[in-house]
N, C-alpha and C positions, 0 to 999 in steps of 0.2 A: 461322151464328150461333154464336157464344162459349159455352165451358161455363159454368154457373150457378158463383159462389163457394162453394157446399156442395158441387157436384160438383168443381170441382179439389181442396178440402181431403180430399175422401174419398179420392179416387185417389193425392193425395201421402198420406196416412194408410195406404192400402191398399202401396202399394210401398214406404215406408218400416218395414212390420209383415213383408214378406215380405223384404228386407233381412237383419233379424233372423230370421230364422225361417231359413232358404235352407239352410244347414247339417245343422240338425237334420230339415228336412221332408227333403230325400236320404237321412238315414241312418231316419229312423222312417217317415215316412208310403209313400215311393215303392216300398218293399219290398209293401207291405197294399195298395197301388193296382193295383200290376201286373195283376192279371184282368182290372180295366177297360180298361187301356189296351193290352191284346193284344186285347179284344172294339172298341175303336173302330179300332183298325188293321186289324181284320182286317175289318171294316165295308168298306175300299177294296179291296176284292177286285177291282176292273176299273175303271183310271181315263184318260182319253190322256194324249199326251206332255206333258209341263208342271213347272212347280214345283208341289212339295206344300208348303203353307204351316202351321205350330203356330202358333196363336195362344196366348196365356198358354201358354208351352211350362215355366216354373219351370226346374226343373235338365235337362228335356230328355228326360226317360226314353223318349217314343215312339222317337227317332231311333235308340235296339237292333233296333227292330224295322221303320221303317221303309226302311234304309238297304239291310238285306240284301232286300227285299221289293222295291224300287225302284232298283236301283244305276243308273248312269247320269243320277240323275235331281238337281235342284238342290233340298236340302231348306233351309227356312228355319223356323227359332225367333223368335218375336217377346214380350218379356215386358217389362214395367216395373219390374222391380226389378231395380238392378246388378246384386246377389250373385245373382239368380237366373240373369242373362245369365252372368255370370262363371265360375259352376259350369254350365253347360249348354256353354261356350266350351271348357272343360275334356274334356266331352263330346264333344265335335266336335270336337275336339283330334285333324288328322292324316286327316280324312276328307275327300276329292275333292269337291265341288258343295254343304259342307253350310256353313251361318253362320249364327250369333245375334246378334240384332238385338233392341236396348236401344229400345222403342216401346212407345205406347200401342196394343191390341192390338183395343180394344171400337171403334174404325174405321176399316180397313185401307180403300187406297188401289187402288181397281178396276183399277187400272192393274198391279198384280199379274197377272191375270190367270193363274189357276190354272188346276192340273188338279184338285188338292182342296187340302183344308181338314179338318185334324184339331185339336180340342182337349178334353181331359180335363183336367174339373171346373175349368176357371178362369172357366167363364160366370157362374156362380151367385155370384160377390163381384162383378161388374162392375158398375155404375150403373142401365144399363138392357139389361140381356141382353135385350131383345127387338131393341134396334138393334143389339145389339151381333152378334148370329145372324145379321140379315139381311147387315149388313156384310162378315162371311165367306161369306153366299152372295152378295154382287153381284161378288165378286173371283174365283169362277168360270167358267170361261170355258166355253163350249157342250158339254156334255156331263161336265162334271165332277161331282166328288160333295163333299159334305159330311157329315163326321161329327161330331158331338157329345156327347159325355157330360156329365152335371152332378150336382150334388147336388140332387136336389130341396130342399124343403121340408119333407118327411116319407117322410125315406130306411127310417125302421124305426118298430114301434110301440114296441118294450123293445130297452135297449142303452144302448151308452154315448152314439151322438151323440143318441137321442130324450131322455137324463135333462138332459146339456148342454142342449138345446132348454129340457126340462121350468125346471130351477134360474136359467135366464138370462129365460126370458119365455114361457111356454106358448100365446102366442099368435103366430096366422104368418101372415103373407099371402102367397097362392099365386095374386093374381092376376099376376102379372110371365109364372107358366109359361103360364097360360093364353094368353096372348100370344106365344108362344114359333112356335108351327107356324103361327098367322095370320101372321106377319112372312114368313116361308116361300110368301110367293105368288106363283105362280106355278113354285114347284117339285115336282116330282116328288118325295113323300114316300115311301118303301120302307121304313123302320120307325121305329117309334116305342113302345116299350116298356121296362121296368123291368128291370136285370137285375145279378143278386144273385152274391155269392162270401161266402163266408166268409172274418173278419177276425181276427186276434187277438192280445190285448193282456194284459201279464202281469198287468196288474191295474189297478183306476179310477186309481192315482194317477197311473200309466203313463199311461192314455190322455190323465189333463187336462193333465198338466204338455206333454207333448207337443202336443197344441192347444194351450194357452196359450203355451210357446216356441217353436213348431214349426210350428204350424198356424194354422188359421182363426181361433181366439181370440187370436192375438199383435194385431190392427187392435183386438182390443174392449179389450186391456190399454193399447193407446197412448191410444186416447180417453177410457177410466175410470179408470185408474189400477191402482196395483198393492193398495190397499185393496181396493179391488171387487172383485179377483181371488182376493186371500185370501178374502174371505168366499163365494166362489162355490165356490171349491176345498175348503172345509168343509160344504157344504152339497149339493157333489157326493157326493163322501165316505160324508158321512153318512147317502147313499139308497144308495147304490150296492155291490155285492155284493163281498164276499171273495173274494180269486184270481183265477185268470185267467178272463179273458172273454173270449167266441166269441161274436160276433154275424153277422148277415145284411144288412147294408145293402143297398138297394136306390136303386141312381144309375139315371136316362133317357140311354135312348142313343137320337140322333135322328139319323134318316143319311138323306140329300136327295139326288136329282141336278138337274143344270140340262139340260133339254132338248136337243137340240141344233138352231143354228139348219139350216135348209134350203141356208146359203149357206156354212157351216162346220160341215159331219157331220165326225167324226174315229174313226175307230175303235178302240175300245178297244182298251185293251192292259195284261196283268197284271203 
């Protein structure tokens, strides 16, 4: 079955907002992500031989750390936004077995057939991250693992992204996560918990202008306009504290394996 017409306008909405942004998220955001994405890497501590697949890979920052972790092995990038393939191509630029690949990322094709699956924080903008989860566990192949990190729903109670929450609509719905480890059946769950770095931003206007050109808020600028965004960006402001801010976000990191079958054991290897 065909995607609904609000879900392709979303996803051309979503890859055309990270387009614009791809630039700026490399030099702002990918620096203040780094803890997360050494803790989902470091998550595949013992995977078999195989590709390791990035779903929503953006500019590609796992592949620092997956490549010396993995050498020998075929890494692949999968994101929807040119400029995000383009600057991650940049990335890859010169390395043996690695490629980025211009796709829709929320239903890879089992025929992949992995060792793992790693992606930070691209689940939580997709359509319906519960298929979108399970999708990168059916492209593992007997014994591999899956890692994921995301933003929840309510990464912090105070800070910058909880006032952003507060200013845009102080209501959330968290049924989608709930759904998140049921899609997971059949898998061997190994953790599933909350886990926190310190962030920091030299000041509110820093952090919104940055979401808004940079980040998550550039999809809500291309649907409302830039009217909305002034008044949001005044209204952020105008709660939001003097100087620089140190927050604590808390993103889920869910890391899975697939059993392995009876007819294809494989043994692990680091």
């Amino acid at each position: 079955m065909g995607r609904s017409a609000d879900v392709t306008d979303r996803l051309s909405r979503l890859a055309r907002s990270w387009d614009e942004a791809a630039e700026g998220y490399e030099q702002y955001f990918v620096p203040r992500f780094a803890p997360w994405v050494q803790a989902a890497v470091d998550a595949l501590h013992t995977i078999p031989f195989g590709t390791v697949l990035v779903p929503c890979c953006g500019t590609f920052p796992e592949l620092e750390l997956l490549a010396p972790r993995f050498p020998n092995r075929r890494i692949v990038g999968i994101d929807l936004s040119t400029e995000m393939v383009r600057l991650a191509g940049l990335r890859a630029a010169g390395r043996p077995g690695v490629e980025v690949i211009q796709g829709d990322a929320a239903a890879l094709d089992p025929a992949w057939s992995a060792a793992a699956v790693v992606s930070v924080f691209g689940l939580q903008q997709l359509p319906d991250p519960a298929a979108a989860i399970r999708s990168w566990y059916d492209v593992l192949r007997p014994g591999g693992r899956l890692c994921v990190v995301y933003w929840p729903e309510f990464a912090e109670e105070t800070g910058p992204f909880a006032l952003l929450d507060e200013v845009i609509d102080g209501r959330r719905d968290r049924s989608w996560e709930d759904a998140l480890i049921p899609a997971l059946g059949g898998a061997v769950v190994e953790r599933d918990e909350l886990v926190s770095y310190p962030m920091v931003h030299p000041d509110a206007a820093a952090y919104f202008d940055a979401a808004d050109r940079s980040g998550p808020l550039r999809a809500t600028a291309l649907a409302r306009g830039d009217e909305y965004i002034a008044r949001l960006r005044a209204s952020y402001l105008a709660k939001a504290p003097a100087g620089e801010w140190i927050h604590h976000p808390q993103a889920r990191l869910i890391s899975a394996t697939k059993p392995p079958s009876r007819a294809e054991a494989v043994p692990p290897t680091s």
